[in-house]
Backbone as CSV, one residue per row, in Angstrom:
resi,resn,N_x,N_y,N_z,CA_x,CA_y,CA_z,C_x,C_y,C_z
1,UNK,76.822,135.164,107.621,78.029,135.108,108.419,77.853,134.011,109.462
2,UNK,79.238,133.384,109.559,79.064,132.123,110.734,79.769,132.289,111.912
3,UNK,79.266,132.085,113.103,80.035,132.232,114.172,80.352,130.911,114.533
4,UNK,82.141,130.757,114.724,82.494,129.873,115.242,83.414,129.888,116.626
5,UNK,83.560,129.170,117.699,83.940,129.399,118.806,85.539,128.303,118.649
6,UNK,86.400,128.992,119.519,87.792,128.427,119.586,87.917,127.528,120.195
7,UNK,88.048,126.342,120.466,87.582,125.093,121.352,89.189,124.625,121.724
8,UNK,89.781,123.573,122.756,90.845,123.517,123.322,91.420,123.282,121.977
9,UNK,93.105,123.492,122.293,94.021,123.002,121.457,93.933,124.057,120.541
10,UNK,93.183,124.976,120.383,93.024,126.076,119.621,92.308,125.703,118.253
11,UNK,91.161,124.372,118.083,90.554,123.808,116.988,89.140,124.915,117.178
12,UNK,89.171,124.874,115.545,87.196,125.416,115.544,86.860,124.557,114.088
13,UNK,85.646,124.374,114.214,85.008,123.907,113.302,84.080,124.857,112.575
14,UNK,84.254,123.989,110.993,84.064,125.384,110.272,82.260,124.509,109.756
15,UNK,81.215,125.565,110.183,79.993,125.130,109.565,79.886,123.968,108.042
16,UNK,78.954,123.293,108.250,78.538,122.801,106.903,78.192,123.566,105.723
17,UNK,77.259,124.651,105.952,76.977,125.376,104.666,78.405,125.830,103.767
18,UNK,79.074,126.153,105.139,80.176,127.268,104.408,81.497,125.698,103.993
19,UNK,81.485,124.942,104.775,82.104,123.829,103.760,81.711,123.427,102.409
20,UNK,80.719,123.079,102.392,79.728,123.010,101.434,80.037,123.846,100.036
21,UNK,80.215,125.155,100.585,80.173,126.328,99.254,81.306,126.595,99.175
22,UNK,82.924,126.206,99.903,83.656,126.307,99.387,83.900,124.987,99.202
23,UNK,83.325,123.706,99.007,83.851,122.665,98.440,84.743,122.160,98.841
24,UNK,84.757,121.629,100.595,85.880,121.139,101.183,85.331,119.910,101.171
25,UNK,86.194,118.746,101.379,86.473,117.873,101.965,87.369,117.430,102.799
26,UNK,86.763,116.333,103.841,87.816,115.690,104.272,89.648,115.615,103.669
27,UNK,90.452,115.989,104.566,91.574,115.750,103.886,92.531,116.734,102.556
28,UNK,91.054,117.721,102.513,91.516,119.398,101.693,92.369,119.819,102.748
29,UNK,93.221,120.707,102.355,94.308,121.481,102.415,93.780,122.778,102.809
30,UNK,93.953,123.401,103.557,93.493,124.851,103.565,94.894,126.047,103.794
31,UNK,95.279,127.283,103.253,96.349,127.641,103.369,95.746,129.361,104.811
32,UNK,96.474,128.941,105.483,96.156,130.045,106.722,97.023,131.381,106.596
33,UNK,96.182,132.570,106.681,97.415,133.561,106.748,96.580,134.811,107.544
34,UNK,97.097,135.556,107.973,96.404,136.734,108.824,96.642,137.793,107.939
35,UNK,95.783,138.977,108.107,96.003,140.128,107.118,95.285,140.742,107.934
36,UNK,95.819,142.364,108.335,94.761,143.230,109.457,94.247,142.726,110.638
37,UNK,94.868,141.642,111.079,93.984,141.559,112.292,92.781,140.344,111.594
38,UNK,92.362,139.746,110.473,91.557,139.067,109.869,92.774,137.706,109.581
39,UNK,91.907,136.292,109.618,92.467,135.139,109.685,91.837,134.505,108.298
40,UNK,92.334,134.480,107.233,91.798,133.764,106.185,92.211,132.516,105.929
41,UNK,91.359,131.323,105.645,91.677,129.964,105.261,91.023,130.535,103.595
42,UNK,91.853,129.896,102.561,91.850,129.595,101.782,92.393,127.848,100.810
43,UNK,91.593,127.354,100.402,91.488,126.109,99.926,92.381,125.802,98.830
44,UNK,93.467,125.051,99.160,95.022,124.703,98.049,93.956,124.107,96.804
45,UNK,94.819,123.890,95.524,94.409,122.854,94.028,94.309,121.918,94.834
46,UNK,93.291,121.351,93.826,93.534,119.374,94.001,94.840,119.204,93.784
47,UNK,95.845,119.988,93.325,96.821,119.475,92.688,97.752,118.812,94.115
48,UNK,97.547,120.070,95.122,98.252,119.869,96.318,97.935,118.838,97.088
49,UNK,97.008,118.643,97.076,95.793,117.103,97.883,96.715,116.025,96.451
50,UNK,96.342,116.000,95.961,97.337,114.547,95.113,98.250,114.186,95.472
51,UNK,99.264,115.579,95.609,100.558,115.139,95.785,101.252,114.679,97.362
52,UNK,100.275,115.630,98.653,99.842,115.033,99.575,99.954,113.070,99.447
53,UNK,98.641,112.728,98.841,98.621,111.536,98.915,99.856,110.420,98.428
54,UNK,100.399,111.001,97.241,101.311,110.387,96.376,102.572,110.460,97.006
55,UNK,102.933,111.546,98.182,103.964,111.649,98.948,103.725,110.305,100.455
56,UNK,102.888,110.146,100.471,102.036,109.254,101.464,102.608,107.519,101.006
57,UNK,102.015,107.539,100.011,102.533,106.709,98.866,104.370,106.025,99.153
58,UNK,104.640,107.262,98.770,106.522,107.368,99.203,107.368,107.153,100.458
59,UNK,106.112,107.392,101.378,106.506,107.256,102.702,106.964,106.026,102.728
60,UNK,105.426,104.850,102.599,104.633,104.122,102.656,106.186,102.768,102.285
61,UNK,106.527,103.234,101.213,107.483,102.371,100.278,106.219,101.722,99.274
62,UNK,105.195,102.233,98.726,104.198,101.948,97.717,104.780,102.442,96.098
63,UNK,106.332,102.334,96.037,106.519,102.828,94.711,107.282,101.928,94.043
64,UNK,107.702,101.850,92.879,108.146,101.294,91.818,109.451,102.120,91.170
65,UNK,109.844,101.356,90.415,111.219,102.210,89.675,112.834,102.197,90.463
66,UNK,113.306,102.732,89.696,113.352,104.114,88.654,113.494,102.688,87.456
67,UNK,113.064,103.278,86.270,113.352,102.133,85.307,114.234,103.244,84.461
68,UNK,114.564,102.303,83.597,115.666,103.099,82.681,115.117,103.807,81.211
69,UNK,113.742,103.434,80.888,113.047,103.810,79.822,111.224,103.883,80.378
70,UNK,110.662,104.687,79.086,109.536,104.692,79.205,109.171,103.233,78.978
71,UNK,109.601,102.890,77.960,109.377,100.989,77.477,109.184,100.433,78.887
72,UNK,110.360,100.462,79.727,110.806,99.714,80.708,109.680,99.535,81.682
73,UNK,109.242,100.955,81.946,108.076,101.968,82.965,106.852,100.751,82.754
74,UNK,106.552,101.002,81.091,105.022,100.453,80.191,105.361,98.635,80.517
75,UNK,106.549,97.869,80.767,106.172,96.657,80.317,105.948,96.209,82.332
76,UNK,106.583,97.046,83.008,106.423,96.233,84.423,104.897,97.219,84.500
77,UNK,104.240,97.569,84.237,103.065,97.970,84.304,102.546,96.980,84.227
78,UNK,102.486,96.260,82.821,101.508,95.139,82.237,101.994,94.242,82.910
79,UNK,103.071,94.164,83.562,103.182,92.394,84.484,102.536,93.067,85.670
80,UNK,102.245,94.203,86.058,101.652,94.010,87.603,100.175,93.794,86.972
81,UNK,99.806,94.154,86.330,98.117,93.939,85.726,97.940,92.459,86.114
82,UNK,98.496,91.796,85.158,98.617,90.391,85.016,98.178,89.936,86.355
């Protein structure tokens, strides 16, 4: 068990081991909810961290399209390669 203390702004930092073993990184998602009086973080899919980024992306104006076909999609692909 880890003891962590509530620091201003209401931030705590969560140990290394226990990052570690649930496999966080930087920039993971964690979903917060209380139950009994108990505060659980639980860790979103990668799926949610992608789309995070890919919405980032959108902000950004980093997108392409809409094209009118998959063809359309596949050939301005190969001219940005180029």
């Amino acid at each position: 068990m880890a003891i962590v203390k509530i620091k201003d702004k209401y931030q705590v930092t969560l140990p290394a081991k226990l990052r570690e073993e649930a496999g966080l990184e930087i920039g993971d998602l964690l979903e917060a909810d209380v139950h009994g009086g108990k505060i659980t973080l639980t860790p979103k899919h990668l799926v949610d961290r992608e789309l995070a980024l890919a919405l980032q992306d959108v902000r950004r104006g980093r997108v392409t399209g809409p094209y009118s076909s998959a063809k359309a999609a596949l050939r301005a692909l190969k001219r940005r390669r180029r």
